[in-house]
C-alpha positions in Angstrom: 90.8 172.6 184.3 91.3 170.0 181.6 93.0 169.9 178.6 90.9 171.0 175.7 91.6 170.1 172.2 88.0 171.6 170.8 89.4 175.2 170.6 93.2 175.1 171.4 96.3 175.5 168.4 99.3 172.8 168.9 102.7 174.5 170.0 106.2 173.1 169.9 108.3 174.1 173.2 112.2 173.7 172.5 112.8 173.5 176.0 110.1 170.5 176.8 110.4 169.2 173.0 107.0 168.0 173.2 103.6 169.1 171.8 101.4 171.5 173.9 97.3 171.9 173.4 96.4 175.0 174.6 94.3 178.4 174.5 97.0 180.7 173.2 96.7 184.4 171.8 97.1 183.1 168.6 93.0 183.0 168.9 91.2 186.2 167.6 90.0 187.7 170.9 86.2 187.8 169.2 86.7 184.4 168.8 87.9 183.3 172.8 85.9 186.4 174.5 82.4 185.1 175.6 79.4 187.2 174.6 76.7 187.6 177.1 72.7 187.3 176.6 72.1 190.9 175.0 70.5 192.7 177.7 66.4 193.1 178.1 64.9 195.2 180.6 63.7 193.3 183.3 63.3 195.5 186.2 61.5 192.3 188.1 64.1 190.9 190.3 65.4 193.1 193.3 68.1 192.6 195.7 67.9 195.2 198.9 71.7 195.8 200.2 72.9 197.9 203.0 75.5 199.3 204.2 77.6 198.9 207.5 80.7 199.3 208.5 82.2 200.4 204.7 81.1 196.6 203.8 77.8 195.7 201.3 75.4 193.4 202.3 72.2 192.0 200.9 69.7 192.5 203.2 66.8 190.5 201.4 65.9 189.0 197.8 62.6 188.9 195.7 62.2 187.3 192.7 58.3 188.5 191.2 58.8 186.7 187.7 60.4 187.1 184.4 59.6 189.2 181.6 62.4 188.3 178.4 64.8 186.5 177.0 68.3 187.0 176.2 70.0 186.4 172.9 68.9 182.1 171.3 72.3 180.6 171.9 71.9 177.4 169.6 69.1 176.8 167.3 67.4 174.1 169.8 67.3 176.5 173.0 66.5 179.8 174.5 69.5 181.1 176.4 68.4 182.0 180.3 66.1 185.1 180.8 67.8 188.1 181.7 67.9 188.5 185.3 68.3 192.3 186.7 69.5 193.5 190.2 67.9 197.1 191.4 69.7 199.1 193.9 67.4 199.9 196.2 68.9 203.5 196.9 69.6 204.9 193.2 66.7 202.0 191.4 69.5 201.3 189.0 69.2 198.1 187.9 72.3 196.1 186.3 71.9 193.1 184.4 73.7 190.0 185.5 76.0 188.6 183.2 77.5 184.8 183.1 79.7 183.9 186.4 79.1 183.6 190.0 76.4 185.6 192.0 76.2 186.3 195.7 72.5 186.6 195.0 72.0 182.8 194.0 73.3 182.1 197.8 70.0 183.0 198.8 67.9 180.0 198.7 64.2 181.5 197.7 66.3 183.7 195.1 67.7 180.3 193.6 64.3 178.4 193.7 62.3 181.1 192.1 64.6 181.9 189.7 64.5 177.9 188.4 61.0 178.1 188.7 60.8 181.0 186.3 63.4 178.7 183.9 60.8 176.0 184.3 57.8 178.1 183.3 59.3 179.7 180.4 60.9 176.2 179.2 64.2 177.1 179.4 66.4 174.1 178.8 69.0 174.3 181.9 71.0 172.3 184.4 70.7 172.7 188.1 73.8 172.1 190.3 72.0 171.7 193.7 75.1 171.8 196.4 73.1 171.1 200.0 70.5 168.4 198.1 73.7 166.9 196.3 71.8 166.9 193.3 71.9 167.5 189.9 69.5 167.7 187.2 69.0 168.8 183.7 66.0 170.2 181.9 64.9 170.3 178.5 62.6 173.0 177.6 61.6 172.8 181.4 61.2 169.4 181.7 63.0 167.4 184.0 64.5 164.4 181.8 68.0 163.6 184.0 68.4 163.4 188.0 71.7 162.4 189.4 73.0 162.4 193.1 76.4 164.2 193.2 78.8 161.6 195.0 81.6 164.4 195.3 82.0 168.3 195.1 85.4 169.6 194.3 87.6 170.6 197.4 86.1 174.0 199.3 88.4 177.1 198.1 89.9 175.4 195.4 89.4 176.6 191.7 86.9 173.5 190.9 84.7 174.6 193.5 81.9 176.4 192.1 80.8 179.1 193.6 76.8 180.0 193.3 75.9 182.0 190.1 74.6 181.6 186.7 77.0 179.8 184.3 77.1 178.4 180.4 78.3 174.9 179.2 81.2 176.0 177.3 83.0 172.5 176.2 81.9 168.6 176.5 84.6 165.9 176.3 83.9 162.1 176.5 87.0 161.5 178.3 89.7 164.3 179.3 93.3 163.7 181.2 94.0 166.9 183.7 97.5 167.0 183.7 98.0 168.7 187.3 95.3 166.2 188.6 97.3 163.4 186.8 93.9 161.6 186.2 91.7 161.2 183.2 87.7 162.8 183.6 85.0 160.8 181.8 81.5 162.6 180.4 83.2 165.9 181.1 80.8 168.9 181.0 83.0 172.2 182.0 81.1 175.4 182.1 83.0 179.0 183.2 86.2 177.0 182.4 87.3 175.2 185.3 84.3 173.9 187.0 83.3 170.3 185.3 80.5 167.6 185.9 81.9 164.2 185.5 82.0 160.7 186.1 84.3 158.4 188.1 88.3 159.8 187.8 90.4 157.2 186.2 94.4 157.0 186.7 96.3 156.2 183.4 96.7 152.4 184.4 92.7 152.6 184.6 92.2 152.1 188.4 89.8 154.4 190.3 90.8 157.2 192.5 90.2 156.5 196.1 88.5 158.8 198.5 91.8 160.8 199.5 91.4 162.0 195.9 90.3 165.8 196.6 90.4 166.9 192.3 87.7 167.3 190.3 84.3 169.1 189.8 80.5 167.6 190.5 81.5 163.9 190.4 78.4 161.8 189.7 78.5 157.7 188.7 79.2 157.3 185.5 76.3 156.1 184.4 74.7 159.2 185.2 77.7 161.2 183.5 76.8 159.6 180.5 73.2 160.1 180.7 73.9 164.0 181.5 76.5 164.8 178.9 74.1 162.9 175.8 71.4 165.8 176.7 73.7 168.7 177.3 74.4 171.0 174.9 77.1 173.6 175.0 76.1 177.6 175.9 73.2 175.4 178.0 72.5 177.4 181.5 74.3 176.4 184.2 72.5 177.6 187.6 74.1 176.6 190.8 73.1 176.8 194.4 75.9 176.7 197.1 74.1 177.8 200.5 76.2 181.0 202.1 78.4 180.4 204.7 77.3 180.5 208.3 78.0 184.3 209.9 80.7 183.6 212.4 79.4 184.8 215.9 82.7 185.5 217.3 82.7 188.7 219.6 85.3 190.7 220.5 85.1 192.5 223.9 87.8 194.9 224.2 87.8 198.8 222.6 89.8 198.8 219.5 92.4 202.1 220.5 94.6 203.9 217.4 97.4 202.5 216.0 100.2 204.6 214.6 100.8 203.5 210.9 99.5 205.6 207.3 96.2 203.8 206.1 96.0 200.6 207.7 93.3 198.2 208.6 93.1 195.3 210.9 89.9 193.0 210.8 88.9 189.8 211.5 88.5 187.8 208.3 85.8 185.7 209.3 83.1 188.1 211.3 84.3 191.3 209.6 84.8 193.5 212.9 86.8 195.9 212.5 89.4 196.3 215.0 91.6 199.1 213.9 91.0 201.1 211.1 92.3 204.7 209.1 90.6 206.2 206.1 88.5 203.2 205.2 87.0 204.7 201.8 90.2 207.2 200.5 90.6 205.7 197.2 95.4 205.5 196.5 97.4 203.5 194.3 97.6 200.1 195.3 100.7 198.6 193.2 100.9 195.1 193.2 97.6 194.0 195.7 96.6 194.1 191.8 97.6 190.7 191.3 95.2 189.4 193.8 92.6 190.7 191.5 94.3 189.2 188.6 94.6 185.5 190.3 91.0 186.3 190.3 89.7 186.7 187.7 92.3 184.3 186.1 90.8 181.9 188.4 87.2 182.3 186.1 88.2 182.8 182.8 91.1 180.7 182.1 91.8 177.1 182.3 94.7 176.6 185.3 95.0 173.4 183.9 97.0 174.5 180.9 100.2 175.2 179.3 100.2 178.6 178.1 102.7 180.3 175.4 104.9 182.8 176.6 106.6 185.8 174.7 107.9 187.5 177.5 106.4 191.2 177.7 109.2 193.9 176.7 107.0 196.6 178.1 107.4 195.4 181.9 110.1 194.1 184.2 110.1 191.8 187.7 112.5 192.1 190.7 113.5 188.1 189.4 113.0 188.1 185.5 111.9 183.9 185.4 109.9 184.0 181.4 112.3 184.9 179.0 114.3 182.2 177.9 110.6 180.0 177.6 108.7 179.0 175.2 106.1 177.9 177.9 105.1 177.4 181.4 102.0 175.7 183.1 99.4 178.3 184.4 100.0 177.2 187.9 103.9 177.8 187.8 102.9 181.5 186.5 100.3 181.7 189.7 103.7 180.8 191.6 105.4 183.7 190.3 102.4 186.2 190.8 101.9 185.7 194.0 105.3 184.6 195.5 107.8 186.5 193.8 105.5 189.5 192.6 106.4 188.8 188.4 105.0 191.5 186.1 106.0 189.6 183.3 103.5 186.4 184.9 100.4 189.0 185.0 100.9 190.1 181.1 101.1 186.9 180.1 98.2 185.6 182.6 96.2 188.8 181.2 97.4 188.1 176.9 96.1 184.7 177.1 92.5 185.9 177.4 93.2 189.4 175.8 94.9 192.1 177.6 92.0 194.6 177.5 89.1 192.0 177.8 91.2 190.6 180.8 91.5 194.1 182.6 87.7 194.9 181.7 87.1 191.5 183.6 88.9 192.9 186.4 87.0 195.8 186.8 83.8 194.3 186.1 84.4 191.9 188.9 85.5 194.6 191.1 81.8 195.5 190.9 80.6 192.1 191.1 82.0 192.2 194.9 81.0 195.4 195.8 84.7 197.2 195.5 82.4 200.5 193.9 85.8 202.7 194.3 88.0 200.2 193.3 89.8 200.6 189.2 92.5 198.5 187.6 94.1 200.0 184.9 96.3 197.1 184.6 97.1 193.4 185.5 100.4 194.2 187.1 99.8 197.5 189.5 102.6 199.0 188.0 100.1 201.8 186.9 99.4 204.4 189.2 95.7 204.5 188.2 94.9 200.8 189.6 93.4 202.4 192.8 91.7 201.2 195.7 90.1 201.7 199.4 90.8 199.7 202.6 87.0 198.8 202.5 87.2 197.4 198.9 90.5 195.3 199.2 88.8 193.7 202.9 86.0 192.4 200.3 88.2 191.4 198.2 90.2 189.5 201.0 87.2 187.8 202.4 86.2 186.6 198.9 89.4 184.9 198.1 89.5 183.6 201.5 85.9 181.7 201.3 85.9 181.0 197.7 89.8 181.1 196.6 91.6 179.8 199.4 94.1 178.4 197.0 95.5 182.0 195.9 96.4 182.7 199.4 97.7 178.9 199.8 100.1 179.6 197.1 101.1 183.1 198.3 102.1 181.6 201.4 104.2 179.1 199.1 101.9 176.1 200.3 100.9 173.5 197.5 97.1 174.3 196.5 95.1 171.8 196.8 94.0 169.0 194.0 97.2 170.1 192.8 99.8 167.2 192.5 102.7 169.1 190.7 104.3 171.8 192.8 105.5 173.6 189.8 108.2 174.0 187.6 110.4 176.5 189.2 112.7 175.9 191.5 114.1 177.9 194.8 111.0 180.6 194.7 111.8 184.0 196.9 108.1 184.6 199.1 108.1 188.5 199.2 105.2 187.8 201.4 106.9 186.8 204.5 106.9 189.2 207.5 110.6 189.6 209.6 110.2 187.5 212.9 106.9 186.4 212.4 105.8 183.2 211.6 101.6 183.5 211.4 101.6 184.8 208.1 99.2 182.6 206.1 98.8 184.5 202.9 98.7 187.8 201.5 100.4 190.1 199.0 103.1 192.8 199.1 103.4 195.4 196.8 105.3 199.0 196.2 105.7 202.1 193.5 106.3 204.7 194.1 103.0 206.3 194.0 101.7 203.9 196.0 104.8 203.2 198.5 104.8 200.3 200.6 101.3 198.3 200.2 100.5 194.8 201.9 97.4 192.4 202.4 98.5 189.9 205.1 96.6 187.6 207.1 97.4 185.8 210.4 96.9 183.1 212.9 97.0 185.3 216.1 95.4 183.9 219.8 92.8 186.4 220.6 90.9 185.4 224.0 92.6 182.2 224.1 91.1 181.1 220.5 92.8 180.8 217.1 91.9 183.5 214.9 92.8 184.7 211.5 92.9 188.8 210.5 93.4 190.3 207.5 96.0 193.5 208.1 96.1 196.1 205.0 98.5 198.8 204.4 98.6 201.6 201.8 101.0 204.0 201.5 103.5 202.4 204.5 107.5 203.6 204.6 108.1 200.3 207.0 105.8 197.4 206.3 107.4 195.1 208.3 107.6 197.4 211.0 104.0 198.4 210.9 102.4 194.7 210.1 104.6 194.1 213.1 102.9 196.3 215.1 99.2 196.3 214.7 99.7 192.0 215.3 101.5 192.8 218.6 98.0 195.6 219.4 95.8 192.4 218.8 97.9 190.1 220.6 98.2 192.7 223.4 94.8 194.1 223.3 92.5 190.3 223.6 94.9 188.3 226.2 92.6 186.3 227.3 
């Protein structure tokens, strides 16, 4: 999120002729990767998940207690115990590793979980989003309690979702240069979420309450206070309560549609309206780069320049990277999502290490439930980066509720907190529709293994209200044509 100078080489850009401070691949990947807690068994926790309708759900949480430790991560504190899921069906349990967790939406899941950090004298801090609190232990004792004045804007990529992070850098005073704004007492953990103080424009005045960038803002005094006892590779846990289930009900029978595999759903309740081969695993092509705004979203700071080389190994429709020395990581989100650029994914993917970037994929493919879901690369120009209708609707929902800012930009809106709407100029949108004008976000995609793909979600009237559904497509020979068509069978099907 920030400019970091702690673990960053210094670039000269011809074109920009001015000095950049960024995380660049000149960095040993052992060096940039982070290393989770070695694993101890810990078969204590469970999570019970069912199934309906091709989509996961957790069903119910117990936490009984804690039984390890992962590896010491400083030489004055324990990293957090080791916290294991069981499936309920197979009793395989999997270890959770730094990032965000579903699980830790569950309130009692949360509170035992801190309770067991207590116990043990874990030092931690808690980021507490429906008590607006947060509060930092040492050794389990509770030495620094601050009200949060202001969470960063819902969907964008400082809003931290619920899960079990590290601190990874502290800075007294850091200028974002896409908020515009300089961040006292910054504490930034999973790389762009940040506690901090009071923002600060360059002249030194205070943003106003229209500002919408940032992390966990708390007064500065309590900034202070919280960065003096926070070390870095502390746990971060943090508590966002799940969304409320929308109750919405639709009344009418859902009849066939005639397109290849398609899907039409409701993006908020999940019902299925229309549906063909939900679980039939096909190449997907370029839906890939959802997955890679992703996980680019977790691992990399947005904030930044980044150092191009411009990949000879890949081409785009509109070839943007190669007479650069750099671009800002939101300009190369721009060209990912708008205008489809191969070359923007490989150098998205270099800058934390190709193959530790695609492993990242996968593993969070997993993390959201997408079991029969692979990326072989960041692109989808391989024909082994395969999916299922079921798997890319979860992955839709999650950037939906927790991303909104990747499908903002794919429908070549401004994302929020963001002040600078790029350096490119005259961006194609691949992601528009012919003759209609609800599209608000998605991605298009096509190889030919995988023909014509599309994710593309809509404002549509359904019984005289305002709803938004998520239509996939695999393996279409007229995308327009058929996104076309399954709107009109909603449209036609709920008249109010």
């Amino acid at each position: 999120m920030f400019n970091k100078t702690g673990r960053s080489v210094r670039l000269l850009s011809l074109s920009d002729d001015q000095p950049n401070e960024l995380r660049g691949s000149l960095i040993p990947r052992s060096i940039r990767e982070k290393k989770p807690p070695e694993p101890v068994v810990l078969p204590r926790v469970l999570l019970a998940a069912k199934v309906a309708g091709g989509v996961a759900a957790v069903a119910a949480l117990a936490f009984v207690g804690l039984a390890g430790y992962g590896r010491v991560t400083s030489s004055t504190h324990l990293a957090a115990p080791v916290i294991s899921i069981v499936d309920p069906k197979t009793s395989t349990a999997v270890t959770l590793t730094y990032g965000p967790h579903t699980a830790f939406s569950n309130r009692a899941f949360f509170e035992e979980t801190r309770s067991a950090f207590v116990e043990k004298s874990v030092s931690f801090i808690e980021v507490d989003f429906e008590e607006k609190m947060v509060r930092l232990f040492k050794e389990g004792v509770l030495v620094v309690s601050a009200s949060v004045e202001q969470f960063g804007e819902t969907g964008s990529w400082w809003d931290a979702p619920s899960g079990l992070y590290e601190v990874d850098t502290r800075a007294e005073r850091e200028f974002s240069s896409l908020a515009q704004v300089y961040f006292p007492w910054v504490i930034t953990f999973e790389g762009n979420y940040a506690i901090h103080g009071m923002p600060e424009y360059p002249d030194g005045r205070a943003v106003g309450e229209d500002f919408t960038g940032g992390g966990v803002r708390v007064s500065n005094a309590d900034a202070e206070k919280l960065f003096e006892e926070t070390e870095t590779n502390m746990p971060v846990l943090v508590y966002q309560k799940a969304k409320e289930k929308d109750r919405f009900v639709y009344a009418a029978t859902v009849e066939n549609v005639s397109a290849p595999h398609y899907l039409i759903a409701d993006i908020e309740t999940g019902t299925m309206l229309a549906a063909s081969d939900l679980d039939i695993p096909v190449p997907i092509a370029s839906l890939t780069k959802l997955m890679t705004a992703v996980v680019a979203s977790e691992k990399l700071d947005l904030d930044s320049r980044v150092r191009v080389s411009s990949p000879t190994f890949v081409q785009s429709l509109i070839p943007r990277l190669k007479d650069r020395t750099s671009v800002s990581m939101y300009s190369l989100f721009q060209l990912l999502l708008l205008e489809s650029s191969n070359e923007a994914a490989e150098v998205i993917a270099g800058e934390y290490g190709r193959e530790a970037f695609i492993d990242a994929m996968n593993a969070k493919a997993k993390q959201l439930g997408m079991f029969q879901t692979t990326f072989a690369d960041p692109s989808g120009l391989d024909s082994n980066n395969v999916s299922t209708l079921a798997d890319l609707f979860k992955l839709s929902q999650h950037i939906h509720e927790n991303r909104t800012f990747i499908f903002d930009i794919s429908a070549k809106e401004v994302a929020a907190g963001a002040e600078d709407a790029g350096e490119f100029i005259n961006l194609e949108n691949f992601n528009e529709v012919e003759d209609l004008n609800n599209v608000v976000g998605g991605k298009i995609g096509e190889t030919s293994a995988a023909g014509m793909t599309s994710i593309t979600l809509h404002e549509v009237q359904v019984q005289g209200k305002l709803r938004t559904v998520a239509i996939i497509l695999l393996g279409s020979e007229a995308r327009d044509d058929d996104v076309k068509t399954l709107v009109g069978f909603v449209e036609n099907q709920y008249q109010p």
